[in-house]
C-alpha positions as CSV (number, residue, x, y, z in Angstrom):
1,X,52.8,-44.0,-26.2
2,X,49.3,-45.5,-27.1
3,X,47.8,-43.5,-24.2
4,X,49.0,-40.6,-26.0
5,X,47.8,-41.9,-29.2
6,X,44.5,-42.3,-27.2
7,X,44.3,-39.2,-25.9
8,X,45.2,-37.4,-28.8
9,X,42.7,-39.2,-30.9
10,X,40.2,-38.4,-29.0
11,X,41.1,-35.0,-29.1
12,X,40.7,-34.7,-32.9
13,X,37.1,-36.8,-32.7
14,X,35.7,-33.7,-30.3
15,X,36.8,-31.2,-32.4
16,X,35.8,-32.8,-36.0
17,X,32.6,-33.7,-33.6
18,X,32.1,-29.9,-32.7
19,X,32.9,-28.8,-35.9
20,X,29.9,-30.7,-37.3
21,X,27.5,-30.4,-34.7
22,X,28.1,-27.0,-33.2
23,X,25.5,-24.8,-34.9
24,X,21.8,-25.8,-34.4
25,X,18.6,-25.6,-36.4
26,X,15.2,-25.6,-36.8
27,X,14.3,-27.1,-39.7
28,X,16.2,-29.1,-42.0
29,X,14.8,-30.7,-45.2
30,X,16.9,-33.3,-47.3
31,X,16.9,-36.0,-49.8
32,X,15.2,-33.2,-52.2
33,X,16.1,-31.6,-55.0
34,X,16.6,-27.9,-54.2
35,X,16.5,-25.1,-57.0
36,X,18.1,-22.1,-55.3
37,X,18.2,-19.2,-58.1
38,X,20.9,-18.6,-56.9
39,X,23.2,-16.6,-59.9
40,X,24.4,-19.9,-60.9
41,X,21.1,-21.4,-61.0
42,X,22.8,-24.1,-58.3
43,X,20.6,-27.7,-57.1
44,X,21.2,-28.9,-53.9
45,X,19.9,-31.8,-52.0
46,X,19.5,-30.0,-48.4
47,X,18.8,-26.5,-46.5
48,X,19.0,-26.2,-42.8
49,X,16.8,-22.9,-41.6
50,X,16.9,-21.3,-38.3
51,X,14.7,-18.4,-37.4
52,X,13.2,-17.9,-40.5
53,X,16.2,-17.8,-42.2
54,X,18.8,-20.2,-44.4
55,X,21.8,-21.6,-42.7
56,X,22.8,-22.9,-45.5
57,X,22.1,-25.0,-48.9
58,X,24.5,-27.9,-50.1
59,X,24.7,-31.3,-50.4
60,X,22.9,-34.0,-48.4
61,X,25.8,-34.9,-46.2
62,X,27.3,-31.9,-44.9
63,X,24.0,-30.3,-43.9
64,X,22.4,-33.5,-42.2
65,X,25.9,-33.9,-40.0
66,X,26.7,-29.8,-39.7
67,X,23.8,-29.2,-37.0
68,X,21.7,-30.3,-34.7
69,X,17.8,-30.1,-35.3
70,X,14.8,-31.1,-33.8
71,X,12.6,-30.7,-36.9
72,X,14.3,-33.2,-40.0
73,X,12.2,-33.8,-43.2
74,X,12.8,-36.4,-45.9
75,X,11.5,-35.0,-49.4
76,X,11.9,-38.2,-51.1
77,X,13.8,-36.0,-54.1
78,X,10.4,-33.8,-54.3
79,X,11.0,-30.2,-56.1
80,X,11.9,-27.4,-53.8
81,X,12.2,-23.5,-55.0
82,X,11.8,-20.1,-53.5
83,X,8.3,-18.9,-52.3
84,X,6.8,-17.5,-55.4
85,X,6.1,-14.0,-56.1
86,X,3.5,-12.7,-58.3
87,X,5.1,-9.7,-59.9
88,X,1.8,-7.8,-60.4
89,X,-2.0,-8.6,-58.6
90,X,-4.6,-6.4,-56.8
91,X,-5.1,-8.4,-53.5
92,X,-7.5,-6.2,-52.0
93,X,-9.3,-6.1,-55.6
94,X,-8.6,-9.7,-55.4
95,X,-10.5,-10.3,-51.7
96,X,-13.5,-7.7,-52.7
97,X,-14.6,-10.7,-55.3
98,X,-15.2,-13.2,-52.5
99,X,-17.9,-11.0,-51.5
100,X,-19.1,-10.6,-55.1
101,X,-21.2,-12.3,-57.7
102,X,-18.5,-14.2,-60.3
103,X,-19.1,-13.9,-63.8
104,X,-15.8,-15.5,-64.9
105,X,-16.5,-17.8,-67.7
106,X,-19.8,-16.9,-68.4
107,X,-20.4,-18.2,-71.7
108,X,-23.2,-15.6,-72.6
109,X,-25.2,-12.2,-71.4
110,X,-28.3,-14.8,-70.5
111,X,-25.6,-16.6,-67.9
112,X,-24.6,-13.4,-66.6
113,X,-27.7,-12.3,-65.9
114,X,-28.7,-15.7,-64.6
115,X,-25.9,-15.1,-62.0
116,X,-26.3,-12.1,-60.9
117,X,-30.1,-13.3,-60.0
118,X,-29.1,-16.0,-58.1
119,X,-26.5,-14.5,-55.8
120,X,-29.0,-11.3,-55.7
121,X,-31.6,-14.0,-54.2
122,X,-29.5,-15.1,-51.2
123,X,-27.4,-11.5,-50.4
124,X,-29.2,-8.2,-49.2
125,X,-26.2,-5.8,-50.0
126,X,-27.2,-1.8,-50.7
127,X,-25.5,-2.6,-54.7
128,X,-25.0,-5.2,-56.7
129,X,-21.7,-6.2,-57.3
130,X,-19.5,-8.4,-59.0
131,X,-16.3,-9.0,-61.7
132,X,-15.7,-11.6,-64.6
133,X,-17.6,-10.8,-67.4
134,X,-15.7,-11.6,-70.7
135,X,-17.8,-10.8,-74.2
136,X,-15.1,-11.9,-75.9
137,X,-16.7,-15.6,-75.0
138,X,-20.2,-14.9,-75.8
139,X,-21.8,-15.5,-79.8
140,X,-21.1,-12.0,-81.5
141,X,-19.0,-10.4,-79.4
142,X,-21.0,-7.2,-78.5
143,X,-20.7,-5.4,-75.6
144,X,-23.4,-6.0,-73.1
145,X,-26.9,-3.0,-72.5
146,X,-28.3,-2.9,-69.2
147,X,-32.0,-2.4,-70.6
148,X,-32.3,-6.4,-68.9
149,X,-31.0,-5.1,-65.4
150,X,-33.0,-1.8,-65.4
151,X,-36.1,-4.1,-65.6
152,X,-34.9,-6.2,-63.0
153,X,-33.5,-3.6,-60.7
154,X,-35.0,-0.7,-60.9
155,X,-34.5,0.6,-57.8
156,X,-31.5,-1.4,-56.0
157,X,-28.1,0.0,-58.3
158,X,-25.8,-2.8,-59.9
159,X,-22.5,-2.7,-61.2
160,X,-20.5,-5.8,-62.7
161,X,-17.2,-5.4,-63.8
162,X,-15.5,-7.0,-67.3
163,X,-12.8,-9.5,-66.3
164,X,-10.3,-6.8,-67.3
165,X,-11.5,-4.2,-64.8
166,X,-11.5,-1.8,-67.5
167,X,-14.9,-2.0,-68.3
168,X,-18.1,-1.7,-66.4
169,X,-21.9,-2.5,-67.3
170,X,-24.1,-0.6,-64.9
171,X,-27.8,-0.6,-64.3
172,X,-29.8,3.1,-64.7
173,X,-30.0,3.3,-61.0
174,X,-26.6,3.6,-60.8
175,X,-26.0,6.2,-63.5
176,X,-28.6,8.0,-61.6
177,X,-27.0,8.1,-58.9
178,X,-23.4,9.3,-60.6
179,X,-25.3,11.7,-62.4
180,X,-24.6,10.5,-65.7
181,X,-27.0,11.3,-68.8
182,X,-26.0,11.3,-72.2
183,X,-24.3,14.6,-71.9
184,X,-21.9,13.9,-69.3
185,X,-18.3,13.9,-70.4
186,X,-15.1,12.3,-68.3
187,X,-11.7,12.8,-69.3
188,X,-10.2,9.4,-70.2
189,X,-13.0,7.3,-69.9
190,X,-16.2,6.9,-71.7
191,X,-19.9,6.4,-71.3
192,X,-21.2,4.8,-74.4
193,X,-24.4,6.2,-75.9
194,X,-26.5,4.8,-78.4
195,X,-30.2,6.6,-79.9
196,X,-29.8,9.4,-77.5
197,X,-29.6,6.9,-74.4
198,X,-26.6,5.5,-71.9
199,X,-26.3,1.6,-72.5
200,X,-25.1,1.5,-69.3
201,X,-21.5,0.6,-70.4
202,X,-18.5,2.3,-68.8
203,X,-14.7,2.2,-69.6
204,X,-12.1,3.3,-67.7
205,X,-12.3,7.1,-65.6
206,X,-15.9,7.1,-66.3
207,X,-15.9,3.9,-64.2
208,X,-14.3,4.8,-61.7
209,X,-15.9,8.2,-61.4
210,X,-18.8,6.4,-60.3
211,X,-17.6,3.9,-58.2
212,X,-16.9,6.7,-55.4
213,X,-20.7,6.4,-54.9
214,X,-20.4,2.6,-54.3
215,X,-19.9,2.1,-50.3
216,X,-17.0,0.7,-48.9
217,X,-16.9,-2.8,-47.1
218,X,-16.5,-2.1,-43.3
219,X,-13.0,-2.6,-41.7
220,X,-13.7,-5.5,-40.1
221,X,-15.0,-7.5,-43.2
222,X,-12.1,-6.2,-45.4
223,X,-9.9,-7.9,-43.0
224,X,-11.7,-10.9,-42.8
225,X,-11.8,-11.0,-46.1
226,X,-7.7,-10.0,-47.4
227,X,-7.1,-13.2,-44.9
228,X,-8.9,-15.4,-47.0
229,X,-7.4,-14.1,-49.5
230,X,-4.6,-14.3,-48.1
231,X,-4.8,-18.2,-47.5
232,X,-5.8,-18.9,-51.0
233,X,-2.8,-17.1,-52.1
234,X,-0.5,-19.5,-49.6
235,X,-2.5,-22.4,-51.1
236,X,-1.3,-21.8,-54.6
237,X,2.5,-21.3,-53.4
238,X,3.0,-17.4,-53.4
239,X,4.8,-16.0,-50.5
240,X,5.2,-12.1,-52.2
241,X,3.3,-10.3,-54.3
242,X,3.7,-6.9,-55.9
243,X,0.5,-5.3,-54.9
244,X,-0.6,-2.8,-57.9
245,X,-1.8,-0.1,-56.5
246,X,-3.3,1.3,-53.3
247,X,-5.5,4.2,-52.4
248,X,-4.9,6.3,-49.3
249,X,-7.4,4.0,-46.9
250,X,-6.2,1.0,-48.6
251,X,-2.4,2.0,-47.2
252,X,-3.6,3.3,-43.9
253,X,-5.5,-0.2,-43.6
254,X,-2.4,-2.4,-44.7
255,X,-0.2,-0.5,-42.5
256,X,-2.5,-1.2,-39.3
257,X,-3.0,-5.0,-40.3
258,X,0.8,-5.5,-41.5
259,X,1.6,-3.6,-37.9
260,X,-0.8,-5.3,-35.7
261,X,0.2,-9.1,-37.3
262,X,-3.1,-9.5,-38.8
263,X,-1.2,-10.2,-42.5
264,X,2.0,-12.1,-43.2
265,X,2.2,-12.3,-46.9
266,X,5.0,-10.2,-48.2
267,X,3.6,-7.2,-50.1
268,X,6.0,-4.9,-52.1
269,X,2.5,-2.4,-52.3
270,X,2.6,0.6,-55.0
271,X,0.5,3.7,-54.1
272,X,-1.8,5.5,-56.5
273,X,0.0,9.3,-56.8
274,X,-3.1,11.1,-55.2
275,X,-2.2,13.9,-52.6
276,X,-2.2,12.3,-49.5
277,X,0.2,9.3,-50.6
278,X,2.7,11.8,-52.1
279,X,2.3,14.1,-49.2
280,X,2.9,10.0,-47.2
281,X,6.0,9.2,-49.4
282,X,7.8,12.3,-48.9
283,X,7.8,11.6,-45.4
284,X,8.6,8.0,-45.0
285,X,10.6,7.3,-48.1
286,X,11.5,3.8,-48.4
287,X,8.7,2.7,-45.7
288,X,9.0,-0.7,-44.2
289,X,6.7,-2.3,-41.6
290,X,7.3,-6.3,-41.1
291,X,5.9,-8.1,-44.1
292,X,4.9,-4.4,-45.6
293,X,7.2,-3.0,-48.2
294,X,6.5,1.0,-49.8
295,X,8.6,2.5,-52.5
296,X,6.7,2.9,-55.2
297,X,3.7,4.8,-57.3
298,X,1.4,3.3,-60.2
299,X,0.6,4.9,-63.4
300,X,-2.3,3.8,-65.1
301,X,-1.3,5.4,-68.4
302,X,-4.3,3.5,-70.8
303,X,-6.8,1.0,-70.3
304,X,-7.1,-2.6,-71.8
305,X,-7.2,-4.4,-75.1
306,X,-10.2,-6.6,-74.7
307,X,-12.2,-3.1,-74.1
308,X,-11.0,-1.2,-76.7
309,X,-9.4,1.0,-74.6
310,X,-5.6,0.7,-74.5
311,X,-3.7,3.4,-76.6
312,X,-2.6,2.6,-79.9
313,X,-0.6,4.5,-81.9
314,X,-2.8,4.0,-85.2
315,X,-6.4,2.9,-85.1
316,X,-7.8,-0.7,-83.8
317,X,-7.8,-2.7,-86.7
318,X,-11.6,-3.8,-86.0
319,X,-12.7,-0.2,-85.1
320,X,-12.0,2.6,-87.6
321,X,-10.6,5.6,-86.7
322,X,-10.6,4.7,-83.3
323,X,-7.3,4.6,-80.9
324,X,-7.8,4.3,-77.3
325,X,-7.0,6.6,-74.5
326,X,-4.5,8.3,-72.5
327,X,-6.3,8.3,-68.8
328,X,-3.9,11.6,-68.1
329,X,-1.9,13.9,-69.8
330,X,1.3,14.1,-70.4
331,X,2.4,17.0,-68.3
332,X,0.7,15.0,-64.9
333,X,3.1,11.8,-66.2
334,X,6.4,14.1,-66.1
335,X,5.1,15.5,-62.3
336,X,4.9,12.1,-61.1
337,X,7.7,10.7,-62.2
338,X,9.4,14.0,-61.3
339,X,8.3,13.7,-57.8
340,X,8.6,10.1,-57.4
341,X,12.9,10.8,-58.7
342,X,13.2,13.3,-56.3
343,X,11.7,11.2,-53.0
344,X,13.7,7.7,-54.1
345,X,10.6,6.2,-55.2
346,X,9.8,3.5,-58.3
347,X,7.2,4.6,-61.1
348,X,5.2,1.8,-62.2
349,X,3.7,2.3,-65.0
350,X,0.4,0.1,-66.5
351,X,1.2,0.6,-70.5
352,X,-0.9,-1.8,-72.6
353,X,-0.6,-0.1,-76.0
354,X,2.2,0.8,-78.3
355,X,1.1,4.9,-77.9
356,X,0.6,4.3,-73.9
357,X,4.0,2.2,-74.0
358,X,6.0,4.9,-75.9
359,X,4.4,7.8,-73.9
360,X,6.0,6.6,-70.9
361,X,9.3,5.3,-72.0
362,X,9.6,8.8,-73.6
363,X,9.0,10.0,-69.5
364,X,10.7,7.9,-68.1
365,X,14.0,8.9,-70.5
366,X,13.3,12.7,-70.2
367,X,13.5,12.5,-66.1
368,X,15.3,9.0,-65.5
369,X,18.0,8.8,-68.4
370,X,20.8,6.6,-67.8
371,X,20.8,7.4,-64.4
372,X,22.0,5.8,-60.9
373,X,19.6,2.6,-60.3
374,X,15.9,3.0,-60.1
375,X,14.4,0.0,-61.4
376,X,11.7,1.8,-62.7
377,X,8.8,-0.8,-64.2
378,X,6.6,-0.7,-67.6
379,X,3.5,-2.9,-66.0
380,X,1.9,-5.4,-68.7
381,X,4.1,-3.6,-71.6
382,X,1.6,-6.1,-74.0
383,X,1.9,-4.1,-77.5
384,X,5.0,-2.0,-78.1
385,X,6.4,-0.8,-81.8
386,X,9.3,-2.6,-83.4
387,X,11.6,0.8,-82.7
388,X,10.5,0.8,-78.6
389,X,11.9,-2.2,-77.3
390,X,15.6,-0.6,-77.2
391,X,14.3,1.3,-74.2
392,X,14.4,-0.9,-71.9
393,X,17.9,-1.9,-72.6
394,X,19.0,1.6,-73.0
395,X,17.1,3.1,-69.9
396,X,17.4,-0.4,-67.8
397,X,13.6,-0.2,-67.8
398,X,12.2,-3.8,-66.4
399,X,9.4,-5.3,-68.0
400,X,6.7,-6.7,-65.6
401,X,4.7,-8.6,-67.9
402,X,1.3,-11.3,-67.3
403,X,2.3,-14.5,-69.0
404,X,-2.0,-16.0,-68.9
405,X,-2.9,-12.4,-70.4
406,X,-1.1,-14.1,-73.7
407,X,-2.7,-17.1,-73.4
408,X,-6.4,-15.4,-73.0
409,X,-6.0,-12.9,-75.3
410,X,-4.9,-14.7,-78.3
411,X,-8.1,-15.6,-79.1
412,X,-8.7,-12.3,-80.5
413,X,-5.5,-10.3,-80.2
414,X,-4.8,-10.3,-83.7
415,X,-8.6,-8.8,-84.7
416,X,-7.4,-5.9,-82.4
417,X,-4.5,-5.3,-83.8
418,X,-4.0,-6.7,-87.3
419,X,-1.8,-9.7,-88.3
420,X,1.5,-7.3,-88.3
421,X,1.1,-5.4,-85.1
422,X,0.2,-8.7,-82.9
423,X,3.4,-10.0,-83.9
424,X,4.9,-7.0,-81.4
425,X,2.5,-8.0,-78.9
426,X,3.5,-9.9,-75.9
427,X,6.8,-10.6,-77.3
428,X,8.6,-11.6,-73.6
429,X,11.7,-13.1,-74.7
430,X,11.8,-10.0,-76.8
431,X,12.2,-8.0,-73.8
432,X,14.1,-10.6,-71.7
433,X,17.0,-10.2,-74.5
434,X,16.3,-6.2,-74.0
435,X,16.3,-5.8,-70.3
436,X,18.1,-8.8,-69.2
437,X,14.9,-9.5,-66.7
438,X,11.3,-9.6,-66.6
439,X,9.1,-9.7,-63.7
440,X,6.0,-12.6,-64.3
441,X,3.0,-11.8,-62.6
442,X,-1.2,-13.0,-62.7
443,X,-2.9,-9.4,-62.4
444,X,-5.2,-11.4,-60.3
445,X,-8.4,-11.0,-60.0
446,X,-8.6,-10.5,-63.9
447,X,-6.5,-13.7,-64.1
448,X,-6.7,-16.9,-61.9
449,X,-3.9,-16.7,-58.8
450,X,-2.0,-19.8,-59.4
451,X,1.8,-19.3,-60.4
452,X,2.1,-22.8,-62.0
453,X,-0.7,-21.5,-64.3
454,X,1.4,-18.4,-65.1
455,X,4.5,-20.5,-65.5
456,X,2.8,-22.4,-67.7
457,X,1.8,-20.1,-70.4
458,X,5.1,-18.4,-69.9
459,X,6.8,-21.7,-71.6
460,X,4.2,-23.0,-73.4
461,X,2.7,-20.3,-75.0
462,X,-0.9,-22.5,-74.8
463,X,-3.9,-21.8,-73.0
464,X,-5.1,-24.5,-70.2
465,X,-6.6,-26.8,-73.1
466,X,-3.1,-27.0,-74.5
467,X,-4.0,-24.9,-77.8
468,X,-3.0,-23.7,-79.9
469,X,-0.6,-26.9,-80.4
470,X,3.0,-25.6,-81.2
471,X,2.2,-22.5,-78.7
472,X,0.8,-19.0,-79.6
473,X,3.7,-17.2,-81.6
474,X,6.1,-19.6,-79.5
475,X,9.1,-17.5,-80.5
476,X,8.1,-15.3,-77.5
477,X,7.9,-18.1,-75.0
478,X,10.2,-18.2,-71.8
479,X,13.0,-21.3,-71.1
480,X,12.1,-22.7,-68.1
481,X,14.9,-21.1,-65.9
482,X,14.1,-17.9,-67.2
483,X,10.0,-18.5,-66.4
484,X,11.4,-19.6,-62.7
485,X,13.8,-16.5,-62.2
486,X,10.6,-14.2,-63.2
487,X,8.5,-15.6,-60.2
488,X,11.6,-15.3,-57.8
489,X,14.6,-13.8,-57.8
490,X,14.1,-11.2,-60.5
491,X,10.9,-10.0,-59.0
492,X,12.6,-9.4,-56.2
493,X,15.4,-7.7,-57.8
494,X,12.7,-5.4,-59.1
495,X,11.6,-4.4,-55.6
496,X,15.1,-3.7,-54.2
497,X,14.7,-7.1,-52.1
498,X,17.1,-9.1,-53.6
499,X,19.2,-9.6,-50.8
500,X,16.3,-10.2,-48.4
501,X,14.7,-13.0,-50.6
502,X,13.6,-14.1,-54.4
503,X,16.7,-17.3,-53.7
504,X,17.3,-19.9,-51.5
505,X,21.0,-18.7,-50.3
506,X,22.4,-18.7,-47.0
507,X,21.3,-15.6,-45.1
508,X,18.3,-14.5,-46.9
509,X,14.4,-15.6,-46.1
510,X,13.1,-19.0,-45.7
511,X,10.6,-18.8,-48.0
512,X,9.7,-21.8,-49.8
513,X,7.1,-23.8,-52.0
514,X,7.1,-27.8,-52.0
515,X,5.6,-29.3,-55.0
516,X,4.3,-32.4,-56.1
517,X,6.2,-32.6,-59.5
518,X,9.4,-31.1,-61.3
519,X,8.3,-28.3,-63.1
520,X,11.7,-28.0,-64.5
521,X,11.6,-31.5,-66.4
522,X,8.1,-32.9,-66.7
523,X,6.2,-32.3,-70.3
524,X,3.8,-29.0,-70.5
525,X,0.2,-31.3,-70.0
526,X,2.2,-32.3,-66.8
527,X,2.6,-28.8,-65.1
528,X,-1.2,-28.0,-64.7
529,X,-1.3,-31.1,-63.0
530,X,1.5,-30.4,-60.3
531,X,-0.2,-29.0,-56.7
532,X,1.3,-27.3,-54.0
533,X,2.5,-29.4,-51.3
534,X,3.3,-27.3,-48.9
535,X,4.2,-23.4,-48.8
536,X,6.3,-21.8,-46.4
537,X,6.8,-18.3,-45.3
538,X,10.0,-16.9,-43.1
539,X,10.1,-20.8,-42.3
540,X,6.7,-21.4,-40.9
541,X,4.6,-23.6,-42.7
542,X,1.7,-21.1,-43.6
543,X,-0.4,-24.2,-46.1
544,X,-0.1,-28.0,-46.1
545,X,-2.0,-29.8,-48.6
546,X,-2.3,-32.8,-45.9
């Protein structure tokens, strides 16, 4: 009888022992504290990944005794959450500025041009390039002339673009070159003229008019370049990114470097509507190629704030009669979105002010309605009248909005808009209540790339020196879980990924970010002084801070 007893005691150990050690994995990390986004917005002390993917999440016991692993990591209660995604950026925009002059933070013209000189001195490229420029910094406030640079270079062209992209001061050999005088007219954009004479200054189509002239990096160098781009990008915890729009060389490039490995970064990439990226979408549909995702087309329906040139309904408060610009009309917005309905694909619209914002949610009702599920996107949606907002609950419109765009333009938001009309102007948890989601993005390179940065100003409502104290019309800031979801899950549920990645659940992407404080708990001052630890992608470790 004890034999028996024996035997069949043994009997249950092996099986409890198989049940608990039966599956194995790769990597298991424990003894952290685990923010899933999941829908119940769950914590968990373990996750046990296999290739590339999640086992499972739960509680420190049942994961460390459910497999067998080679690979076990103690994360001494450190923050875990999903690989971040930055809801709206230009990476390839973002990788041309490693190659450029910076002029970010330039506290005056004399420092631009100081700049530009120096990097001029120790670079033999056919133009002069480079991004950052901000007047809004400098004493007065006036747009920059390029009477300085025509002195300076009169015969090698230049063209430096404002931090917004929107804007452009360029030397006389370059309007030479474009065949600009004072005459020359281009539909939404202008060439400002003062006495008879181009200043040099550029917004919008008139910009990039010109820049056809200005010659392309070779293939090569772009790659080099998108991979340290892409590094810096791992180093700061993103994993996705929605990539705001591409050209029809920039896809045909991303497709060969997302198909030969040469990219990992997960890029949900929206084409601009030109001929041979409709003709590309009709074809391929919902196009997917490893890390490569294509489904979508951006509008650029106005330009920006901080140049004047976003749409507004009635005239800048510090510029009489004067409104902005549609960069189209309205019949080309109905063909797009027309077209992109009838293939399957997202419109993504860039909207900055209230006209450009209504002009497209009036589209996107005409051809979209209450139809089926598109998840079509209003990009920035920054200024928007009072009456507006119910589109985006009626339409189930989602807001993709740029938390540190707040945060830099508050400064001088209201002397653009008037103390009534700011108070409409990035109103997020406005539109969170609207549209039950919003997607939180950089727009990198005109913002910095760090997602702690834009989590920051999404809670906060303070710039990086922690003003104003109390936070910028701080009825508009994010909770904390609702900052978190913006970077993750929901951006993800804007792409149609949502059951590929954006949460740390059982089955979908290992994609991770390890960081060195609770950004959930610790004061504001605190998060801009939390790093990256470690970042990983499909669960390889792509950055380690060690």
């Amino acid at each position: 009888m004890k034999v028996n007893n024996i035997v069949i005691l043994i009997g249950f150990l092996s099986i409890l022992s198989s049940c608990y050690q039966g599956q194995t994995a790769d990597l298991i990390i424990h003894n952290a504290t685990i923010y899933t986004c999941d829908e119940n917005f769950s914590i968990h002390d373990a996750m046990a990944i296999k290739d590339g993917k999640i086992l499972q999440v739960g509680p420190e016991r049942e994961i460390m005794n459910g497999y067998d692993c080679g690979e076990i990591i103690d994360l001494a209660k450190a923050p875990v959450y999903p690989g971040f995604h930055d809801g709206h950026c230009h990476f390839k925009g973002y990788a041309l500025t490693l190659n450029e002059v910076d002029l970010n933070g330039s506290k005056s013209f004399e420092e631009v041009v100081k700049r530009v000189e120096d990097f001029e001195s120790n670079n033999e490229f056919e133009w002069i390039k480079g991004r950052g420029w901000d007047h809004t910094l400098w004493e007065g406030e006036e747009f920059p002339t390029n009477d300085t640079f025509n002195l300076l270079f009169p015969d090698k062209p230049m063209a430096i673009r404002r931090v917004d992209g929107h804007a452009a001061l360029v030397n006389q050999k370059a309007l030479d070159i474009a065949g600009y005088t004072a005459e020359t007219i281009i539909e939404g954009g202008y060439i400002e003229v003062v006495d008879g004479k181009c200043t040099g200054l550029l917004l919008d189509n008139a910009y990039d008019s010109l820049a056809i002239h200005i010659p392309q990096v070779e293939d090569d160098k772009m790659l080099k370049l998108i991979q340290d781009a892409e590094q810096d990008l791992f180093e700061v915890g993103l994993t996705s990114i929605n990539d705001a729009g591409l050209e029809s060389k920039d896809r045909e490039d991303f497709i060969k470097w997302y198909s030969d490995g040469s990219l990992k970064i997960k890029d949900y990439a929206m084409l601009f509507p030109v001929k041979e990226n409709l003709d590309f979408a009709k074809q391929e549909k919902d196009y997917h190629n490893n890390n490569l995702h294509i489904r979508s087309f951006k509008v650029i329906a106005d330009g920006a704030l901080g140049s004047r040139g976003a749409c507004l309904i009635d005239p800048y408060a510090d510029q009489e009669h004067h409104h902005g610009f549609l960069l189209r009309n309205l019949d080309e917005f109905k063909e797009i979105a027309e077209a992109a309905k009838a293939i399957g694909y997202q419109v993504n619209s860039h909207c900055i002010g209230d006209s450009a914002n209504r002009t497209i949610l009036e589209v996107y009702e005409e051809v979209i309605g209450t139809e089926s599920d598109h998840r079509w996107k209003i990009e920035h949606a920054q200024v928007l009248a009072a009456e507006d907002f119910d589109y985006f609950e009626n339409y189930n419109i989602i807001p993709s909005i740029q938390p540190t765009h707040c945060t830099s333009d508050m400064r001088w938001a209201e002397d653009r808009l008037g103390s009534e009309r700011v108070r409409l102007a990035y109103a997020y948890n406005d539109l969170l209540e609207k549209a039950g989601r919003v997607v939180l993005g950089t727009d990198f390179p005109i913002e910095r790339t760090s997602p702690l940065e834009t989590f920051y100003a999404a809670v906060s409502r303070m710039d990086r020196k922690g003003k104003p104290e109390g936070g910028f019309q701080f009825e508009n800031a994010l909770s904390r879980e609702a900052a978190l979801r913006g970077m993750t899950i929901w951006p993800a549920y804007s792409n149609f990924e949502n059951a590929q990645k954006g949460s740390l659940e059982a089955g979908k992407d290992a994609d991770f970010v390890i960081l060195t404080k609770d950004i959930m708990l610790i004061p504001y001052a605190d998060i801009l002084n939390t790093f990256i630890d470690k970042t990983y992608l499909d669960g390889e470790l792509v950055y380690s801070s060690e």
